[in-house]
MIPA-393653 format. One line per 5 residues: number of its first residue (from 1); their letters; for each residue x, y, z of C-alpha. Coordinates in Angstrom, 3 decimals, padded with zeros to 6 digits. Example, Ala and Ser with C-alpha at 12.3 -4.5 7.8 and 13.67 -1.06 7.14 Angstrom:
1	AS	012.300 -004.500 007.800 ~ 013.670 -001.060 007.140;
***
This chain:
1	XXXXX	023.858 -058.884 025.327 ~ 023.444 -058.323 021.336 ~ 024.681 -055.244 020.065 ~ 022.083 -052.956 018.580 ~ 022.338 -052.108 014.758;
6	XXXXX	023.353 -048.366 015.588 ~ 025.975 -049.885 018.250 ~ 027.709 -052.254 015.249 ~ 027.643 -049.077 012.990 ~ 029.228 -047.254 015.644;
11	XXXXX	031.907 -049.752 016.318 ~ 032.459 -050.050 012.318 ~ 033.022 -046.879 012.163 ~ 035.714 -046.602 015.274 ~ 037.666 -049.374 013.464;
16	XXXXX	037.761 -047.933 010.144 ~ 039.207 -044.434 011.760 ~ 041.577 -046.842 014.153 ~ 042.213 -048.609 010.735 ~ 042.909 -045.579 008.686;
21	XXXXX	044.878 -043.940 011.284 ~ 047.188 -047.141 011.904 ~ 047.952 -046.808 008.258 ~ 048.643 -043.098 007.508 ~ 050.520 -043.031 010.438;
26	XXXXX	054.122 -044.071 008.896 ~ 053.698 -041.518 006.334 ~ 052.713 -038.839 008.558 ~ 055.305 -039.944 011.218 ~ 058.059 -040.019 008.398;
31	XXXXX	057.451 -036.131 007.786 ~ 057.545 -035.125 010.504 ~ 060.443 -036.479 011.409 ~ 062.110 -035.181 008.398 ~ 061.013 -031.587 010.055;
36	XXXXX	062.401 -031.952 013.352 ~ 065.843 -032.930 012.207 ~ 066.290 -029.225 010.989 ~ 064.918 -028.026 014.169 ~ 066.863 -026.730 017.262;
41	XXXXX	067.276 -028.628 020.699 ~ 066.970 -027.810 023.889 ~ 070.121 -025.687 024.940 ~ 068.689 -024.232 028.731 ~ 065.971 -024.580 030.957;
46	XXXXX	064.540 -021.934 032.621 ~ 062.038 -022.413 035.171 ~ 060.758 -025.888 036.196 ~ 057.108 -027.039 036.952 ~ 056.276 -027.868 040.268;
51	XXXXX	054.926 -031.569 040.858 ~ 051.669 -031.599 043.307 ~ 051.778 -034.910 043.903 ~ 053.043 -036.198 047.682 ~ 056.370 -037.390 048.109;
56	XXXXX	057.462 -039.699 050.932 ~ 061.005 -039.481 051.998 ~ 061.431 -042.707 053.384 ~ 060.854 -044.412 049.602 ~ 064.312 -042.728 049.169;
61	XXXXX	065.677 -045.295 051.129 ~ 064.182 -048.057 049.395 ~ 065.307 -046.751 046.458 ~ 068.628 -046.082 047.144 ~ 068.958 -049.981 048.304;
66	XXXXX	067.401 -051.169 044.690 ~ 064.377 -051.991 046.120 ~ 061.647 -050.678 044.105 ~ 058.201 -051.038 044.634 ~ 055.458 -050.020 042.271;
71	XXXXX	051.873 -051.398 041.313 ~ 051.656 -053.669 044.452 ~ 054.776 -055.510 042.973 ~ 058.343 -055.577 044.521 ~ 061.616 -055.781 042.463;
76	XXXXX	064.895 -056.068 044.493 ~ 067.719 -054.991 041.977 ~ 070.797 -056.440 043.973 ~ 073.345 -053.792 042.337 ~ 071.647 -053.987 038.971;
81	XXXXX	070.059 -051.098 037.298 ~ 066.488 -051.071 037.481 ~ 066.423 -051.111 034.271 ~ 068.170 -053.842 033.085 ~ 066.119 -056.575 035.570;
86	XXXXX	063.273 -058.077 034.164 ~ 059.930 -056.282 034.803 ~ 057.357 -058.414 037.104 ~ 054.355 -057.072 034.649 ~ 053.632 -054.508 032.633;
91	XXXXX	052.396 -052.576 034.972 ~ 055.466 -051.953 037.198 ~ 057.278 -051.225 034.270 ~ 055.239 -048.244 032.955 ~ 055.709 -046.982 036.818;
96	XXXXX	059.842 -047.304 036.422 ~ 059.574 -045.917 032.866 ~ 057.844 -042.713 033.726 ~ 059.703 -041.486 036.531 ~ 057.556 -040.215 038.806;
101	XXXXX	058.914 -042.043 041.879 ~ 061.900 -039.226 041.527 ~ 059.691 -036.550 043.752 ~ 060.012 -039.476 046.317 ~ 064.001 -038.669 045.952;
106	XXXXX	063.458 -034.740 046.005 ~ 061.367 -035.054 049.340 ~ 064.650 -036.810 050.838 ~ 066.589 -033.635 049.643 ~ 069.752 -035.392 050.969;
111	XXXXX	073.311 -035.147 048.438 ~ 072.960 -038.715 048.496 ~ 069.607 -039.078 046.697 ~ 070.447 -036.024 044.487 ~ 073.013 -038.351 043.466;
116	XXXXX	070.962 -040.995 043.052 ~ 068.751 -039.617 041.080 ~ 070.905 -038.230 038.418 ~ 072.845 -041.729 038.365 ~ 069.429 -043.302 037.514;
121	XXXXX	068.068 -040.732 034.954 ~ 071.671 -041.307 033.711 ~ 071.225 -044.965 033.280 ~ 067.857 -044.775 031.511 ~ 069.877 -042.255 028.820;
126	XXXXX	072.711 -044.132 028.402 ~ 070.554 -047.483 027.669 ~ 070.760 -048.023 023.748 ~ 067.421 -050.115 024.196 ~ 064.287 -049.837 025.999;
131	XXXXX	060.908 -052.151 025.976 ~ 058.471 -050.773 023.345 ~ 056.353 -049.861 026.345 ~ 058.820 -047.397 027.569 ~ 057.894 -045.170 024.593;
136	XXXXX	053.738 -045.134 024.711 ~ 053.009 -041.707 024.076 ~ 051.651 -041.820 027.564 ~ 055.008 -043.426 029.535 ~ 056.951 -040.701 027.593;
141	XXXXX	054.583 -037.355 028.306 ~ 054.910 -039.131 032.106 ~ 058.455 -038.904 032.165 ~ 059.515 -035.851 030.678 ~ 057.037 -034.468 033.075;
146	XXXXX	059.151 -035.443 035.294 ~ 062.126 -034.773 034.416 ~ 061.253 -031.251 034.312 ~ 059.803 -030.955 037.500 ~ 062.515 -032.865 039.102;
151	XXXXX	064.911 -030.683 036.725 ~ 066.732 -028.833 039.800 ~ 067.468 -031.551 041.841 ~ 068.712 -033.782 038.868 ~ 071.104 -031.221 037.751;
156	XXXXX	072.231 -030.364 041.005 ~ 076.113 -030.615 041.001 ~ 076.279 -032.045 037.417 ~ 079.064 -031.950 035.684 ~ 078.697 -030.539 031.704;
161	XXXXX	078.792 -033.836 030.237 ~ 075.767 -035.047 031.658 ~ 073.995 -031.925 031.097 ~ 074.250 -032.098 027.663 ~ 073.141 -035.677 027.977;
166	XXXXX	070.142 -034.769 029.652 ~ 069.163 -031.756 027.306 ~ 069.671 -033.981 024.234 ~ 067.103 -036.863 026.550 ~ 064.554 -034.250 026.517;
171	XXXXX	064.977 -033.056 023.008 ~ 064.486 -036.481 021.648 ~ 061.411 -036.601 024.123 ~ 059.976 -033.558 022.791 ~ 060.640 -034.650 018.982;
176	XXXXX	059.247 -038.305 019.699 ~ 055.791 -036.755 021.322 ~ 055.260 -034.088 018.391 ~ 056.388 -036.613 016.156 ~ 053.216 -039.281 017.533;
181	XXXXX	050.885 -036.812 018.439 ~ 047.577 -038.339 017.656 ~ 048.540 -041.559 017.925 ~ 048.133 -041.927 021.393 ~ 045.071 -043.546 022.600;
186	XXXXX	041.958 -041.114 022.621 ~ 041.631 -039.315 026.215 ~ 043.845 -039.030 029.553 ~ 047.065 -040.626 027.214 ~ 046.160 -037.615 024.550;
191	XXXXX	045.851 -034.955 026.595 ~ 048.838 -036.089 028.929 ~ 050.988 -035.688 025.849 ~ 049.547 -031.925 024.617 ~ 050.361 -030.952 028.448;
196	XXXXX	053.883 -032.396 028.405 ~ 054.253 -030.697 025.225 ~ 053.471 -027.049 026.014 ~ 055.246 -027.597 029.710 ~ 058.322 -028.437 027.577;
201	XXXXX	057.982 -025.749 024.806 ~ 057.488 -022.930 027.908 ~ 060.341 -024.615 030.226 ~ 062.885 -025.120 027.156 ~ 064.259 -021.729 025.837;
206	XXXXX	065.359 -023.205 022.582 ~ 061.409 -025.209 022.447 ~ 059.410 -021.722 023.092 ~ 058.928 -021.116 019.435 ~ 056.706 -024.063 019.909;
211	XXXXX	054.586 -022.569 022.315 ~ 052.156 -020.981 020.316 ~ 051.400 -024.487 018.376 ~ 051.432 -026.446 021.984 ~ 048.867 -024.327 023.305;
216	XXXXX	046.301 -024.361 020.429 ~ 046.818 -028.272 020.789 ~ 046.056 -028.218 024.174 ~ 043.198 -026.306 023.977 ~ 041.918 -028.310 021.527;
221	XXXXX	042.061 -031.361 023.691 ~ 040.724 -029.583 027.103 ~ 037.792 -028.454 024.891 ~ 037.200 -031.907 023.395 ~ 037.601 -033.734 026.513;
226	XXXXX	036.601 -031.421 029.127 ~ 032.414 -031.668 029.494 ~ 030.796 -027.960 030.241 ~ 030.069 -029.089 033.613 ~ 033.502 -029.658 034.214;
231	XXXXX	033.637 -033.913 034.005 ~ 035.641 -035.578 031.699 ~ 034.449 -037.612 028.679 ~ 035.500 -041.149 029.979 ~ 033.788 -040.338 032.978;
236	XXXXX	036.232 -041.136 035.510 ~ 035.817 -039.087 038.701 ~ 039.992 -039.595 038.962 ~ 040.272 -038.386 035.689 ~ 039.198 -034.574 036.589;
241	XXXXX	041.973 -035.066 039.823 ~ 044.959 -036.165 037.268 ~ 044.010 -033.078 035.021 ~ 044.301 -030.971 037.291 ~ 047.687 -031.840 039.501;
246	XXXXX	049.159 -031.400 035.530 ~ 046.893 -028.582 034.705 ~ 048.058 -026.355 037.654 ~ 051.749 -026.054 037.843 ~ 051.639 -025.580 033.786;
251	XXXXX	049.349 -022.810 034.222 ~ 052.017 -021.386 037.018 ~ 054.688 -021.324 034.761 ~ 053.482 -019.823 031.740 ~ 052.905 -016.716 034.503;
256	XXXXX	056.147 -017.173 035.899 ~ 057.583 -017.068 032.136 ~ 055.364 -013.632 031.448 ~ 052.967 -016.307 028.494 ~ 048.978 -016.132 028.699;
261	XXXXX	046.869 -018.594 029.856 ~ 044.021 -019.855 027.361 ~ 041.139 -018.853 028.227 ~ 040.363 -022.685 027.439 ~ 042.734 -023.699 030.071;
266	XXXXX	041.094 -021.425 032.441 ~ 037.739 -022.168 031.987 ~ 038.722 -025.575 031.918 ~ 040.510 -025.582 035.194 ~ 037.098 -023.294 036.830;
271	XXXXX	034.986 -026.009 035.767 ~ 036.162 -029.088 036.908 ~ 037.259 -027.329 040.534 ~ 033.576 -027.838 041.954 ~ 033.384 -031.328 039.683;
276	XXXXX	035.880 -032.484 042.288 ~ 033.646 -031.091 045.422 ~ 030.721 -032.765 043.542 ~ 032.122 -036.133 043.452 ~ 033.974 -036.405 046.991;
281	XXXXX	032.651 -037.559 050.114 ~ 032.982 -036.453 053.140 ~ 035.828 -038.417 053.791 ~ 038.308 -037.214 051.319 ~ 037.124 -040.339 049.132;
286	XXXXX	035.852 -039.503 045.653 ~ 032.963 -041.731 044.523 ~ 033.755 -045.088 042.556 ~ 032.463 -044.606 038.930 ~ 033.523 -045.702 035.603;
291	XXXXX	037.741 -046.574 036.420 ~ 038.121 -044.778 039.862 ~ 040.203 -046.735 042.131 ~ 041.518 -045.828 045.652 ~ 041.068 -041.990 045.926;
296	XXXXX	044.023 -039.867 046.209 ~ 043.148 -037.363 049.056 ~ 046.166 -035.971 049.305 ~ 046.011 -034.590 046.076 ~ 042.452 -033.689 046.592;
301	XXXXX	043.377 -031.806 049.491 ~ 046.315 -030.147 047.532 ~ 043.931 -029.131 044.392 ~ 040.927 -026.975 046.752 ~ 044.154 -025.313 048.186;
306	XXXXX	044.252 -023.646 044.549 ~ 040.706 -023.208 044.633 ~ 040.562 -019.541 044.910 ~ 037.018 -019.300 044.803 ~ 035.742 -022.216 047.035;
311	XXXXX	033.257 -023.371 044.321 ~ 030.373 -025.155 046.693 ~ 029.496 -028.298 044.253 ~ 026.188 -028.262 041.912 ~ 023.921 -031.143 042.592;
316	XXXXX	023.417 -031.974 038.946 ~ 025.818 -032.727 036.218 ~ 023.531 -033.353 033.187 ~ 026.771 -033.462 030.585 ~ 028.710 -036.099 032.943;
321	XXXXX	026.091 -037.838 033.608 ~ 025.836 -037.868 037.369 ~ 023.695 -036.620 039.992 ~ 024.182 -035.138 043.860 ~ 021.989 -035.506 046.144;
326	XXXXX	023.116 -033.778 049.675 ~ 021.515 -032.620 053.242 ~ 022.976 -032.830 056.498 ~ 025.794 -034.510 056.109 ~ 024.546 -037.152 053.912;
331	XXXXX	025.867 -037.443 050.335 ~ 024.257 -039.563 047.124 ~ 025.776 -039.828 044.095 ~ 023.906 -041.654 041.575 ~ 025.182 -042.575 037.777;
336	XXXXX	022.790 -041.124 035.364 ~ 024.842 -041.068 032.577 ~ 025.302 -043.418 029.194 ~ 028.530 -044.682 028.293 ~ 031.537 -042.937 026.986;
341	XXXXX	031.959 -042.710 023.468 ~ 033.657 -045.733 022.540 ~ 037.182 -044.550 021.681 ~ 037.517 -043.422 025.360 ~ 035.514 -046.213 027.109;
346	XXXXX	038.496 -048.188 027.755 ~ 038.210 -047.948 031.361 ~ 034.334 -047.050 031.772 ~ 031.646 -049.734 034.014 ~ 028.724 -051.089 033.262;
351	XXXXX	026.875 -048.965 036.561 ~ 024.294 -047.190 034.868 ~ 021.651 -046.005 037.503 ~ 024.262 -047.203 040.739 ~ 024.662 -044.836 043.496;
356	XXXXX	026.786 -044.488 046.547 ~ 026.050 -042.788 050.354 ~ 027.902 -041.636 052.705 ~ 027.180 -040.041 056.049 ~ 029.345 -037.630 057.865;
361	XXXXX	032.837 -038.894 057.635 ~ 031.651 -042.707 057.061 ~ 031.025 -044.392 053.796 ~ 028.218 -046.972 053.730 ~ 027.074 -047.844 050.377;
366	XXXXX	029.422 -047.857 048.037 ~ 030.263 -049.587 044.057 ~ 033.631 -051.760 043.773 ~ 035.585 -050.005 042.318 ~ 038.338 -050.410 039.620;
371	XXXXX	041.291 -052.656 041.257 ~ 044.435 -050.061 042.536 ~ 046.618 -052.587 041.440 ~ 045.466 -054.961 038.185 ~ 045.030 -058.511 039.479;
376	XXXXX	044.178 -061.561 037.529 ~ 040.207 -061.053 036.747 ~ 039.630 -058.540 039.018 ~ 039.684 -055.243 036.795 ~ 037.183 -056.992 034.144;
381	XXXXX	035.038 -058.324 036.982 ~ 035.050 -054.731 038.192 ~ 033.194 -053.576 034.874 ~ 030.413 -055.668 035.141 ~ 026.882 -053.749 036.934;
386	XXXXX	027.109 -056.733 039.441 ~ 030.081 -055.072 041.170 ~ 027.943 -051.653 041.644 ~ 025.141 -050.717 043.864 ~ 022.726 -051.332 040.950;
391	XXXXX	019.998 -053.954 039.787 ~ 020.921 -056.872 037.481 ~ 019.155 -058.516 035.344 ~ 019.232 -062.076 034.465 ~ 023.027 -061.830 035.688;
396	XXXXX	023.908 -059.724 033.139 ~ 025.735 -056.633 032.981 ~ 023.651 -053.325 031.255 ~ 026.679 -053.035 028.969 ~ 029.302 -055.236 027.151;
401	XXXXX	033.022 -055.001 027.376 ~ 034.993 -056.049 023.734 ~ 037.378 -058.150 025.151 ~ 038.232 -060.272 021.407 ~ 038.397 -059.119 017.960;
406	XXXXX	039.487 -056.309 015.755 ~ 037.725 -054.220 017.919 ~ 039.412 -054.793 021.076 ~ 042.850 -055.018 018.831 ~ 042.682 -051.290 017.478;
411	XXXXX	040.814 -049.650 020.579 ~ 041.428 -052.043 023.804 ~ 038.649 -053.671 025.783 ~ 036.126 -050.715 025.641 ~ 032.366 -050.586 026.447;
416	XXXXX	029.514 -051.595 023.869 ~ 025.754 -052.707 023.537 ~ 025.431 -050.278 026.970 ~ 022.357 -047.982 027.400 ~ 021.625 -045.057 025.097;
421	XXXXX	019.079 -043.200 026.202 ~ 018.907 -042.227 030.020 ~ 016.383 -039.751 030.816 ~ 016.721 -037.728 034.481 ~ 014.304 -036.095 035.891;
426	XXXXX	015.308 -034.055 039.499 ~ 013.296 -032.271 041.625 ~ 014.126 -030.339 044.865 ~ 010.832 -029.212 047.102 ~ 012.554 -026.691 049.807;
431	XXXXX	011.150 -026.974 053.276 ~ 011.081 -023.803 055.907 ~ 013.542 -024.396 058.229 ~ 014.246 -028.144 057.275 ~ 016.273 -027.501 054.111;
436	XXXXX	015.844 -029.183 050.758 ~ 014.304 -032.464 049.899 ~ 015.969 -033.823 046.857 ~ 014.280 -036.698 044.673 ~ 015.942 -038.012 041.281;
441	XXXXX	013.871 -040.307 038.716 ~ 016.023 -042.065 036.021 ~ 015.768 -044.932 033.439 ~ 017.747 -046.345 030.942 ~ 017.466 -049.062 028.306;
446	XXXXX	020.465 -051.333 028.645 ~ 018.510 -054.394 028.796 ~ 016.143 -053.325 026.196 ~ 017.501 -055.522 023.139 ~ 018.113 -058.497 024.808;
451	XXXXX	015.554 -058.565 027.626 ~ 012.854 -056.229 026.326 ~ 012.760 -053.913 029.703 ~ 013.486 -050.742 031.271 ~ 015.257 -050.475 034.639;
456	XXXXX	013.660 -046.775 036.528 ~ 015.308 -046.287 039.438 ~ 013.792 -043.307 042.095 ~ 015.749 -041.764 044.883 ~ 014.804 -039.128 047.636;
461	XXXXX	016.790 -037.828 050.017 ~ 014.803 -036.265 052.844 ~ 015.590 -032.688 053.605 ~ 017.266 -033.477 057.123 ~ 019.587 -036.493 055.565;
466	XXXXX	017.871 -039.106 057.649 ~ 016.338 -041.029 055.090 ~ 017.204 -041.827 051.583 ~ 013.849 -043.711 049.733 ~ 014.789 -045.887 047.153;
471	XXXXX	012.571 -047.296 044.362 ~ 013.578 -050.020 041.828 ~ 010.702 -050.710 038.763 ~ 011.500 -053.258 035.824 ~ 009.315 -051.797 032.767;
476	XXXXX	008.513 -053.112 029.511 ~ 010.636 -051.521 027.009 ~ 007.952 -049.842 024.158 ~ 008.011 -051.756 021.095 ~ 010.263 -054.691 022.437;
481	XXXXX	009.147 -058.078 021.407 ~ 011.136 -060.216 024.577 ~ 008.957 -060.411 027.719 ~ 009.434 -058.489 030.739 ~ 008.802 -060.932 033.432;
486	XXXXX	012.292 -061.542 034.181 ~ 014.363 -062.334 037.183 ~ 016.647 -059.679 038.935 ~ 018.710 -058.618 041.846 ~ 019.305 -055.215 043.591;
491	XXXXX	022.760 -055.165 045.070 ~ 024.126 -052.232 047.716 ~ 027.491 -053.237 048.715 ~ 028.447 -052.393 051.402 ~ 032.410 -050.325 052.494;
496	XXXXX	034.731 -052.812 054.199 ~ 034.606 -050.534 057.249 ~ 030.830 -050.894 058.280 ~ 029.798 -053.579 060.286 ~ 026.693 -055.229 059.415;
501	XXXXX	023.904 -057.575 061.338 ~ 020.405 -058.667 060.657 ~ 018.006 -057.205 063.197 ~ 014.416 -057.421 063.534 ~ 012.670 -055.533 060.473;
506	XXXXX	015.632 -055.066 058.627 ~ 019.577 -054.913 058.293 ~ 021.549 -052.341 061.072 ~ 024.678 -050.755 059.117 ~ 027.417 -049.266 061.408;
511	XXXXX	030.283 -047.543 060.961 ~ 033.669 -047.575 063.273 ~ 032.668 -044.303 064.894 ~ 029.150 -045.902 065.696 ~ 027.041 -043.808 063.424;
516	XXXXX	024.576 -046.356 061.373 ~ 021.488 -046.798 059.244 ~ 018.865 -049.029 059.127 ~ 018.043 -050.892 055.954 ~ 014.488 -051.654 055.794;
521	XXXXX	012.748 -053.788 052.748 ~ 009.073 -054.685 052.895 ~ 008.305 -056.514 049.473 ~ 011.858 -058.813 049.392 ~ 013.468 -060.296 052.321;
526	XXXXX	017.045 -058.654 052.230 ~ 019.961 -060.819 052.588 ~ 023.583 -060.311 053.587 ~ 026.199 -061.784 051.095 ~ 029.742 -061.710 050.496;
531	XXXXX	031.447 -058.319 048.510 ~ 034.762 -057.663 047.828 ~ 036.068 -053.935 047.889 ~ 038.907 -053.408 045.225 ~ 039.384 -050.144 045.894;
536	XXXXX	041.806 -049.668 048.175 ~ 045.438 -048.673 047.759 ~ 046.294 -051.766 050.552 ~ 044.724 -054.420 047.972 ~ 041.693 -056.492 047.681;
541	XXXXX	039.315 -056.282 051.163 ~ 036.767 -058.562 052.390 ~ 033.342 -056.902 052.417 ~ 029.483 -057.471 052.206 ~ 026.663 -056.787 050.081;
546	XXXXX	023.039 -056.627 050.847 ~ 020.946 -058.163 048.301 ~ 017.388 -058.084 047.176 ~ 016.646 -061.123 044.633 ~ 013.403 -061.272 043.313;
551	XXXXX	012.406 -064.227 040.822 ~ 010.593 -064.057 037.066 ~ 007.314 -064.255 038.299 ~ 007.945 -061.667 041.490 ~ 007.070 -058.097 041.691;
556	XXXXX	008.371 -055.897 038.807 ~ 008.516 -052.931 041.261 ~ 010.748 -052.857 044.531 ~ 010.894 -049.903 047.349 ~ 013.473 -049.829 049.938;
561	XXXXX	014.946 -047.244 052.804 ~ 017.576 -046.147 054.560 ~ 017.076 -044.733 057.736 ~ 019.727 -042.931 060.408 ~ 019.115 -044.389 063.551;
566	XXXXX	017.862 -041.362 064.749 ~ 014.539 -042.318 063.135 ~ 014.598 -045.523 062.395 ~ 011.945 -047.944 062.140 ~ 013.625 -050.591 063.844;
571	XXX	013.938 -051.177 067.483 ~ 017.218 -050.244 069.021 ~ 018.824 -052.749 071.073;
***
């Protein structure tokens, strides 16, 4: 797809900052450096934060025998140090680097992997070199997170020597981040570093005049990334989740250590509690937009234990760019939104106008997903709309991922020539007794410059969840001079877990606990074709996709349903 003249002046603008940036940054990295020289280290830590994130004790083991598996890849060390043996991909390495597979050693809470785990940190400090990677602004804010939070079980039984050794590790941690800071790539690697900052500065006694300074930066990234209805920039629904399991424990420490809380760290943390409840199913799963991969629902379940207030979610988040549609048991979530700004759309899909449903504790329609582990062509196949629950064009994706060029150099492969103007329009008609019929109306204009239409896309969700109306319309875009009489495809894929068949009038969807829906399509014959589901923490799983393909010279305007059984239009066998 061609990029627009206001997306190239976008994009020549992002490289000229990424440009400028890249070559201040010597300068500005040489005085600072020159500051923290004269500056104290850390002499004592005082309170640790606590890490949210589950812990398996059996890893331990695994561990403990050099076995160490991360990112879907398996390294056997045979008496090496994990660090010395040659990474299987990047990937795996970023995992060893940042350390968080030491909670794994904490849950043991044996001598033995207390040992272990200080003869490991050990090894990574007494290493004269490490792989550039090992010092992204984002691998180090990882691991000095969690080094502190695994602080009292690394020092355990330590002799002085290696004390010292570990307080000068986290000095030179703490002096390499504020050293960098805004270098980092825009978004989750930026604000990872401000919150490794301040949890240093407030753990450290000799860091907390540094408080102060690592709080206003903090705030200044929760209110630049953090979206008023609680959603962050990029988009991703994980994104709010990994805020928050950092977000947290730093705000429990600054009480435990007598400091204030922002008030922008507190409003931030109060909005994106009910962002969470908007995007999760029913089944702990949160819905796969924009980068989210297999859903972490233990972490989910740990973050609404810290939700005081029980925040119920709001149907419609106009500043994300999402909508909720929910009765009975069934949940929609729709993508109403435009793309990131470029800097942070590293990780964002071309799903404009997909949406996802769930019923009860099943999922049935569902997008791709990002790949939990990053195999071959999988994560850029992932991007493209054809690998949501959306309607292609032509074959072509709504937006374009930079993959080449000084573009994709400076930034990484972000998202361009995508739709800019997505208008929503939500109504809710309450019904005595019944509860609340919910319709959303949206259209956006990602095919506008090369194709010359308009995709509008209509849902309503009846006010009993037994029916979800669907309507698909290909418009001509106003003022375009391409034709709008082109071919297209509406895709629902389907979760790996639901079973589907062709039945008379339509396709039956079933889940494993025998709830199911009836797919019914009057104007298109729907088909059954192969899907693959990437999002799943187990790998790459076998699924299908209905599909509705209509040729150039077919109807412009598609409606479809799905129906519970309970009032289906098909016959029941």
């Amino acid at each position: 797809m061609p990029t627009t003249g206001s997306g190239r002046s976008a994009e020549a603008r992002l490289v000229g900052r990424l440009l400028a940036r890249r070559l201040l940054a010597p300068v500005v990295r040489a005085l600072r450096l020159a500051r923290t020289l004269i500056e104290p280290a850390a002499d004592r830590l005082t309170v640790a934060p606590q890490d949210l994130r589950t812990a398996d004790p059996t890893v331990a083991d695994d561990i403990y025998a050099g076995v160490f598996a991360f990112s879907g890849q398996i390294v056997e060390c045979r008496g090496r140090s994990p660090f010395e043996v040659t990474p299987p991909g990047p990937e795996w390495a970023r995992v060893l680097h940042g350390f968080g597979w030491l909670r794994h050693l904490r849950a043991a809470d044996t001598a033995v992997a207390r040992a272990n785990a200080r003869a490991l940190v050990d090894d990574w400090l007494r290493m004269g070199e490490h792989p550039a990677l090992a010092w992204e602004g984002d691998v180090v804010a990882r691991r000095l997170l969690a080094w502190l939070s695994q602080a009292p079980m690394i020092l355990a039984d330590a002799d002085p020597v290696f004390y010292h050794r570990f307080l000068a590790g986290l000095t030179r941690h703490f002096r390499q981040l504020r050293i960098r800071r805004g270098e980092e790539p825009a978004g989750l690697p930026r604000l990872k570093s401000a919150i490794a900052m301040l949890a240093c500065a407030v753990t450290v006694e000799g860091f907390r005049r540094f408080v102060r300074a690592a709080s206003r930066r903090l705030d200044d990234e929760l209110d630049r990334q953090i979206l008023p209805d609680g959603g962050h920039v990029g988009r991703n629904p994980n994104a709010v989740v990994e805020i928050l399991v950092d977000l947290l424990p730093l705000r429990q420490v600054l009480a435990a250590r007598g400091l204030p809380v922002s008030q922008a760290m507190t409003g931030a943390i109060d909005r994106m509690m009910p962002m969470v409840r908007f995007f999760r199913h029913d089944d702990g799963a949160l819905a796969l937009f924009n980068g989210a991969s297999a859903s972490p629902t233990d972490l989910v379940a740990t973050i609404f234990a810290y939700d005081e207030a029980k925040s119920r979610p709001h149907g419609n988040a106009p500043h994300s760019g999402y909508q909720r549609l929910e009765a009975s048991g069934a949940v929609v979530v729709m993508d109403c939104g435009v793309a990131p700004p470029i800097e942070l759309s590293q990780a964002a899909h071309a799903g404009t106008l997909a949406f996802e449903l769930s019923s009860g504790h099943s999922r049935f329609v569902v997008n791709c997903g990002a790949p939990f582990r990053p195999i071959g062509e999988w994560r850029r196949l992932a991007r493209t709309t054809a690998a949501h629950s959306a309607l292609v064009v032509d074959d072509h994706s709504s937006a374009r991922v930079a993959e080449q060029g000084l573009l994709a150099k400076l930034a990484g492969p972000v998202l361009v020539a995508g739709p800019r103007d997505v208008p929503v329009e939500r109504r809710e008609e309450a019904f005595e007794d019944e509860g609340v019929e919910i319709s959303v109306t949206a259209t956006h204009d990602g095919w506008r410059r090369g194709y010359g239409v308009l995709h509008e896309r209509s849902l309503r969700l009846t006010a009993d969840g037994d029916q979800l109306d669907g309507l698909d319309r290909i418009l001509p875009a106003p003022g375009a001079r391409a034709v709008a009489d082109v071919p297209f495809v509406v895709r629902f894929h389907l979760h790996p877990s639901i079973r589907s068949e062709h039945v008379a009038g339509g396709i039956r969807l079933t889940a494993p606990n025998g709830e199911a829906w009836d797919f019914v399509c009057t104007e298109v014959e729907p088909e059954l074709e192969p899907s693959v589901h990437l999002a799943d923490s187990h790998g790459l799983r076998r699924a299908e996709q209905i599909t509705l393909t209509v040729a150039a010279g077919g109807p412009r305007e598609i409606a479809w349903t799905f129906l519970h059984t309970t009032r289906s239009l098909i016959p029941r066998h």
